[in-house]
C-alpha positions in Angstrom: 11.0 4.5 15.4 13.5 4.0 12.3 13.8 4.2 8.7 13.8 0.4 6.9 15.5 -0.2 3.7 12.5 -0.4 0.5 12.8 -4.1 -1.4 13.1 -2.8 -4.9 11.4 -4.7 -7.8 13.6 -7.6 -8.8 13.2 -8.9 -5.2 11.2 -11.8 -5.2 9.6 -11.2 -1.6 7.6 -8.4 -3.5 6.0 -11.5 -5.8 4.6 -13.3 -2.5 1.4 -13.0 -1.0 1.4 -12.1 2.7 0.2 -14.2 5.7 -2.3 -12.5 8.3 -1.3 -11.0 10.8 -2.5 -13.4 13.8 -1.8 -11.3 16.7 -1.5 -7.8 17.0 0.9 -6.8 19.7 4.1 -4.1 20.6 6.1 -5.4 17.4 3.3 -5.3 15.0 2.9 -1.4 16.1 6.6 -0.9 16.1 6.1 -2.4 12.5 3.3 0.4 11.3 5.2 3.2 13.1 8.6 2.3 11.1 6.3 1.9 8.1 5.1 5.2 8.3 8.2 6.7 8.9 9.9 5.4 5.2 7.0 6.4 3.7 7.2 10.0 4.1 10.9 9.7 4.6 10.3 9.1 0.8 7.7 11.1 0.2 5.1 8.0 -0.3 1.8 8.0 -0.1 1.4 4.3 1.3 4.0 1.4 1.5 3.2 -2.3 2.3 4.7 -4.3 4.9 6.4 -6.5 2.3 7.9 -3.2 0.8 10.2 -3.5 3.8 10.8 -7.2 3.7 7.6 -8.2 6.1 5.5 -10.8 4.8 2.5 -9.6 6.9 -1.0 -8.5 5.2 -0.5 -4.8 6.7 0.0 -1.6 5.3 -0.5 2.3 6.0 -2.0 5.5 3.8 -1.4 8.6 4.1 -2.9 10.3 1.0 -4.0 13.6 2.9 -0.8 15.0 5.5 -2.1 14.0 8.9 -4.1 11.5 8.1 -2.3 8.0 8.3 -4.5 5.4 8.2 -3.1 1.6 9.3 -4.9 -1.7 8.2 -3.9 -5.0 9.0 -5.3 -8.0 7.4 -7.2 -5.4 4.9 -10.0 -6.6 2.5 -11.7 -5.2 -0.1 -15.4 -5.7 0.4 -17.1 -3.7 -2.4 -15.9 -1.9 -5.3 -18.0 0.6 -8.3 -16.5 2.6 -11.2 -13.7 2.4 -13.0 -10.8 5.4 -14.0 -7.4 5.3 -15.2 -4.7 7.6 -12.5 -0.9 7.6 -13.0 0.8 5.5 -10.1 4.3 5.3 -8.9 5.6 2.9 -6.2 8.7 3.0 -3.8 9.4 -0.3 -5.0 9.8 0.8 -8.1 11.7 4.0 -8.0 11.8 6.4 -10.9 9.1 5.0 -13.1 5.1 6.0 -13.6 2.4 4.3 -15.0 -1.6 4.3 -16.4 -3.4 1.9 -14.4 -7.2 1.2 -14.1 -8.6 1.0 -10.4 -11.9 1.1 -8.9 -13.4 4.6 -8.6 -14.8 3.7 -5.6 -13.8 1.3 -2.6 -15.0 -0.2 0.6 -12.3 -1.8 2.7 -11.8 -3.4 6.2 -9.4 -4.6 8.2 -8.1 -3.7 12.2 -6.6 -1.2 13.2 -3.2 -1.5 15.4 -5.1 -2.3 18.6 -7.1 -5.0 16.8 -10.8 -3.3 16.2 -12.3 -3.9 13.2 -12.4 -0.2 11.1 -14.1 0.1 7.7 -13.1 2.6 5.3 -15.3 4.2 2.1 -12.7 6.0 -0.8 -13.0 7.7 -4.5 -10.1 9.0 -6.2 -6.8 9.1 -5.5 -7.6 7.6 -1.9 -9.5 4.5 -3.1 -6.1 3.9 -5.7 -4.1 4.3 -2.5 -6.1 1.6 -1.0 -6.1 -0.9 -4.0 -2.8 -0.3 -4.8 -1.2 -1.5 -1.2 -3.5 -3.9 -1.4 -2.5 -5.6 -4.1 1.4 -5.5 -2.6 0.0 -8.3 -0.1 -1.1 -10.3 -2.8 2.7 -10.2 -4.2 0.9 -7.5 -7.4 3.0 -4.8 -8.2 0.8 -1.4 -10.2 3.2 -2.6 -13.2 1.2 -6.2 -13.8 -1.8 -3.9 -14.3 -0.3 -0.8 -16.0 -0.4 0.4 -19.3 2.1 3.3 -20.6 5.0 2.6 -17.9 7.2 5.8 -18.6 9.7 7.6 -16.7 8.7 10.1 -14.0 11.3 12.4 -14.9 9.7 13.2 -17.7 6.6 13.9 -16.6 
């Protein structure tokens, strides 16, 4: 496993959207394992494949320590609620912002050996999800955000 460099905003791979992910093999999990290594590297609590310059529709949570949880080809099949959290990205280093998110997901997607898994969230977990999502689509939290502020302030 190793540490990838993070595409900071600026880099226009961040403004494309993704392709699928057509076959799930070694590399792909080799992918998701270095993907979970940045992300607690720096202290993340998800990153997005093209957050590390892969233009696959893949990404990994892990909101709670412990529990990583890997989707590849992810989509958001039902959503209820509304609510306003503070986000931050590794793409976007230094910077917070208000953005409105579901308060309630349902998402699928496979997992790295190619099952189908479906996931239920509220809170902070079901902003996780939307919020990687939206990497694949080439969406950064800071098209949606209100109140973008410095997190050193905070």
């Amino acid at each position: 496993m190793a540490l990838r460099n993070i595409v900071v905003e600026g880099d226009e791979i961040l403004r494309k959207k993704c392709r699928e992910v057509t076959e799930i093999d070694d590399r792909i999990r080799i992918i998701l394992d270095d993907m979970i290594d940045t992300m607690r590297a720096y202290n993340g609590v998800g990153i997005a494949a093209p957050q590390v310059g892969i233009m696959k529709r893949m990404f990994v949570i892990e909101v709670e320590e412990g529990d990583v949880i890997e989707l590849i080809n992810p989509e958001i099949i039902e959503t209820k609620g509304s609510a306003w959290e503070d986000e931050g990205c590794l793409s976007i280093p230094g910077m917070i912002g208000t953005v409105e998110r579901p308060e309630y997901v349902k998402i699928k997607g496979l997992d790295r050996f190619g099952n189908e898994v479906v996931y239920e969230a509220e809170g902070y977990k079901a902003v996780a999800f939307c919020h990687e999502n939206d990497h694949l689509d080439g969406i950064l939290y800071i098209d949606k955000a209100k109140d973008i502020r410095d997190a050193e302030e905070e």
